[in-house]
C-alpha positions in Angstrom: -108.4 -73.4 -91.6 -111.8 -72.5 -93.2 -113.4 -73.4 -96.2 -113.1 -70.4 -98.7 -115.3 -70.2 -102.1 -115.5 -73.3 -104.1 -114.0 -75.3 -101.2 -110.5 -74.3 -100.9 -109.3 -73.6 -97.5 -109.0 -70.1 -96.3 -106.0 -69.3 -94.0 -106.7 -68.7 -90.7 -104.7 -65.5 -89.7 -104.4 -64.8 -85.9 -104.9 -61.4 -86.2 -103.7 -60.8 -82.2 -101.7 -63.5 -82.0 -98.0 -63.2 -81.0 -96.4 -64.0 -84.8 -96.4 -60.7 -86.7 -98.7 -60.7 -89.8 -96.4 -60.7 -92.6 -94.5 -63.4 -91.4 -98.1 -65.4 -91.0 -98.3 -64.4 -95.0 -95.3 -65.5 -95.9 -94.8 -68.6 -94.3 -98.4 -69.4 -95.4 -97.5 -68.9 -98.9 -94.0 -71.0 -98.8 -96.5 -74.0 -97.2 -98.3 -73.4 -100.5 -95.1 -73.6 -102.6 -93.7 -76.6 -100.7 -97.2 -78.5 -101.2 -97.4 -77.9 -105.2 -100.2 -75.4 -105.0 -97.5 -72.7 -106.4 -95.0 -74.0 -108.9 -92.1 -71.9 -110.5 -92.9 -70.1 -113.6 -96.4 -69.6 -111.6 -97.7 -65.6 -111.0 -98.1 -64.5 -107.8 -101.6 -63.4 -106.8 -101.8 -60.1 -107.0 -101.8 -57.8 -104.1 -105.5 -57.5 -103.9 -106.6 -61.0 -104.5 -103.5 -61.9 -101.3 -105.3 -59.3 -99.3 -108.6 -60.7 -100.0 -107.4 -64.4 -98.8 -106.1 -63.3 -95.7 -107.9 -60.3 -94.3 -105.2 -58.2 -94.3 -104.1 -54.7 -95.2 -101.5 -53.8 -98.2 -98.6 -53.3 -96.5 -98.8 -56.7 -94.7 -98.9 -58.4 -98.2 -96.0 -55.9 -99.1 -93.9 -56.9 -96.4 -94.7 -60.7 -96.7 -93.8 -60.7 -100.7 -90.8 -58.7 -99.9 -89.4 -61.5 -97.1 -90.2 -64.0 -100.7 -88.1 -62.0 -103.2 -85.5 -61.4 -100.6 -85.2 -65.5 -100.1 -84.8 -65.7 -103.8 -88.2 -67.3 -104.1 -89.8 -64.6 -106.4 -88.8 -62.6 -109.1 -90.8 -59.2 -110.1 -91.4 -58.5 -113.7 -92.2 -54.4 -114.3 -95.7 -54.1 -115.4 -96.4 -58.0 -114.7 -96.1 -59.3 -111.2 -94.5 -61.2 -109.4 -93.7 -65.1 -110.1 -92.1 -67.8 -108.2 -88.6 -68.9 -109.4 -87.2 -72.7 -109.2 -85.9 -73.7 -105.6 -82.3 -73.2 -105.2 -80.4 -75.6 -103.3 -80.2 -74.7 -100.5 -76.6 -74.0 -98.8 -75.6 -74.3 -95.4 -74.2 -70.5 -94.5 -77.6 -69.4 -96.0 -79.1 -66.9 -94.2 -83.4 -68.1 -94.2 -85.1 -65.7 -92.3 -88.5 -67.6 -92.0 -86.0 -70.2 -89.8 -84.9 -67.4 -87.6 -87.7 -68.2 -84.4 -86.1 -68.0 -81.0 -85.8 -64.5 -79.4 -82.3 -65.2 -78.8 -81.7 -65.7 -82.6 -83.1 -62.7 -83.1 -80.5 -61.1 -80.8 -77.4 -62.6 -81.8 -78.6 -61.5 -85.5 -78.6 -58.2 -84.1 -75.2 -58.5 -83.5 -74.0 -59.8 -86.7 -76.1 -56.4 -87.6 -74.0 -53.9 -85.5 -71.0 -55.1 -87.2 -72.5 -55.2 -90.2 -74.2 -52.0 -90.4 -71.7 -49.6 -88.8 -69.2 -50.4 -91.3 -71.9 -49.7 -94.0 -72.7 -46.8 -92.7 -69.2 -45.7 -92.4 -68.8 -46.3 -96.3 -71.7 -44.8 -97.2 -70.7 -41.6 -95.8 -67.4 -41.8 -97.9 -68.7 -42.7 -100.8 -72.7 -41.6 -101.1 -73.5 -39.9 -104.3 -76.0 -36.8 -104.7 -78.5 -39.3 -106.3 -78.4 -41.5 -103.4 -78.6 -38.5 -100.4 -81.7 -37.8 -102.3 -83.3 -41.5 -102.3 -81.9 -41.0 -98.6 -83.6 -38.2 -97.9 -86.8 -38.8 -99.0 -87.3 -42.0 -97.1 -86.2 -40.2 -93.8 -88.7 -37.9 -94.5 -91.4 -40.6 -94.7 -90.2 -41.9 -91.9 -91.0 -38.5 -90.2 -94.7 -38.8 -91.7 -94.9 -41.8 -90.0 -94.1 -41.2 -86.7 -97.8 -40.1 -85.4 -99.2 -43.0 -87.4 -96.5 -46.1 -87.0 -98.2 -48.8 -88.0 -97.0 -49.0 -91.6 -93.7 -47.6 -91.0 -91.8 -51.0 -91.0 -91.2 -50.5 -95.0 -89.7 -47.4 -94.1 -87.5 -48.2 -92.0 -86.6 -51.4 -93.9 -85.9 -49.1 -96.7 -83.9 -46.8 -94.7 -81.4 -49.4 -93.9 -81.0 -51.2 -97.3 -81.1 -47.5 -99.0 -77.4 -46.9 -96.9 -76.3 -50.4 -97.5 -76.5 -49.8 -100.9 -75.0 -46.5 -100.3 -72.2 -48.1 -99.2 -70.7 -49.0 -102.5 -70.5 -52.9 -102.1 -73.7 -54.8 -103.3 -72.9 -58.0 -100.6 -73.8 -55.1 -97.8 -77.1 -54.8 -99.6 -77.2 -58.1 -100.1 -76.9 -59.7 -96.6 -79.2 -57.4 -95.4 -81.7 -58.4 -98.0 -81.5 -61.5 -97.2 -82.4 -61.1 -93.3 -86.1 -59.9 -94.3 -88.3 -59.6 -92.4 -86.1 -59.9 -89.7 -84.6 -56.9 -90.4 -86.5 -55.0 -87.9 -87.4 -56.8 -84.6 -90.0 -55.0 -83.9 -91.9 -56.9 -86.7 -91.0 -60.3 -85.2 -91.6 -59.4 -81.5 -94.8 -57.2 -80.0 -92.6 -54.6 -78.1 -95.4 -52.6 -77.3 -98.6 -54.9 -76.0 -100.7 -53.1 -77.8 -99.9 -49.7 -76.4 -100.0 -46.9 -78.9 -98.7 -44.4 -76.4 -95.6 -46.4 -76.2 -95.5 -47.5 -80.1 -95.8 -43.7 -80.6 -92.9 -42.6 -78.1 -90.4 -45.4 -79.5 -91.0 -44.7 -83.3 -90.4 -40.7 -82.4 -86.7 -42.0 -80.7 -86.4 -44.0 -83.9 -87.0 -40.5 -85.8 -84.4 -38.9 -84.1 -81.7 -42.1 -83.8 -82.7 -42.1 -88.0 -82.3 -38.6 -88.3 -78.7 -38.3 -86.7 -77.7 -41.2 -89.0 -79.4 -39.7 -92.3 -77.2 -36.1 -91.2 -73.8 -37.7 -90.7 -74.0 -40.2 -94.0 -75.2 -36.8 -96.3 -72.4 -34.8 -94.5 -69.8 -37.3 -95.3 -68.6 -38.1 -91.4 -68.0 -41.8 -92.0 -66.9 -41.6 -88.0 -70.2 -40.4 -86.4 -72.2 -42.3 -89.2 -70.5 -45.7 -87.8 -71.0 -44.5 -84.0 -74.5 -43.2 -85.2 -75.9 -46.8 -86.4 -74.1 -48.5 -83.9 -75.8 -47.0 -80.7 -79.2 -47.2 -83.1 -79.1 -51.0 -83.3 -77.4 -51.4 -79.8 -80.3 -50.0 -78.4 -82.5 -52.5 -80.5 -80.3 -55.2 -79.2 -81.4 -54.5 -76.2 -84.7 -53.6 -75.9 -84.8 -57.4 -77.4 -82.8 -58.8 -74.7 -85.2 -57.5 -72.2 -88.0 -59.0 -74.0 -86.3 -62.4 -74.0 -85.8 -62.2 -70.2 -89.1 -61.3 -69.6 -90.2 -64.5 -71.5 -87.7 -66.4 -69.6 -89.5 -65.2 -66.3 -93.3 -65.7 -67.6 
């Protein structure tokens, strides 16, 4: 930690380090909460000031208050922010994701995902509505924008996946999922790519197309090849994470 203006400590960031930035954020900012320095009924800073403290771009701070509102710590107010709410207690089955650490959390969450998911997806397809294939839509279509440029696709894709949980009919699929920020995509917890933007380039073109066959069977209504669609998408993130955790094992 540094001293910042009028000697308050500035967080240290580890820009290349191995934790992903948003989680850094976040996990700063619940120390903050947990030591008194934000109280509920407080206002957030806003993005601008957050980005200022820790030297980071706009979607990190996005991402990071996202994984806060997610865990029920923050509530947003149209046209005034965003401000901490009073600490829930907390209960057992609740799903934290700042807690989730190992890499082998972070694959058995992906299995509680493929089950999950694939039924979501399933339902979505019986029951999306034009309004929704829209919303749909247009996020896959970001996603395409994205693909030559990933760095700040992860809202995207986040997006993606809530949007068809919410298509889904049943607000606990969106809900769960939700909750799971910013775990939701592993790729923002683990560096897959060491810092190879061939490879980030080639994988997030993949993701286009495993996106892509999901978006075309949920708009079409085949509830079958939606569920078989988002299965093999996250099986193949299951296990691009397994081989990342036995590669750690053997370092």
């Amino acid at each position: 930690m540094e001293a910042g203006k009028g000697g308050v400590a500035s967080p240290s960031i580890e820009v290349s380090g191995r934790v992903p930035l948003p989680v850094q954020v976040a996990r700063d900012l619940r120390e903050r909460i947990e030591r008194g320095e934000l109280r509920p009924g407080d206002q957030l800073p806003t993005e601008r000031e957050l980005m200022a403290r820790y030297g980071v771009s706009r979607t990190v701070v996005r991402e990071a208050v996202s994984s806060l509102r997610a865990s029920g710590q923050l509530s947003t107010q149209q046209g005034r922010g965003a401000f901490l709410l009073s600490s829930a207690d907390p209960s057992p089955a609740r799903l934290n994701a700042s807690e989730i650490g190992p890499l082998k959390d972070l694959v058995r969450l992906m299995e509680v995902r493929i089950a999950l998911e694939s039924e979501a997806a399933s339902l979505a397809a019986q029951r999306r509505t034009p309004a929704q294939i829209g919303e749909l839509s247009a996020i896959t279509a970001e996603l395409e924008r994205s693909v030559e440029s990933p760095e700040g696709s992860t809202a995207h894709d986040q997006a993606f996946h809530l949007c068809i949980a919410r298509m889904s009919g049943n607000d606990y699929f969106a809900e769960l999922l939700s909750k799971l920020s910013p775990n939701l995509l592993p790729r923002a917890r683990v560096d897959l790519f060491k810092g190879d933007l061939a490879a980030m380039v080639a994988y997030h073109r993949r993701l286009h197309l495993e996106h892509g066959r999901i978006h075309d069977a949920v708009t079409r209504g085949d509830a079958e090849t939606a569920r078989a669609a988002m299965r093999l998408h996250l099986m193949d993130s299951k296990e691009r994470l397994r081989a990342v955790l036995e590669g750690a094992g053997k370092g």
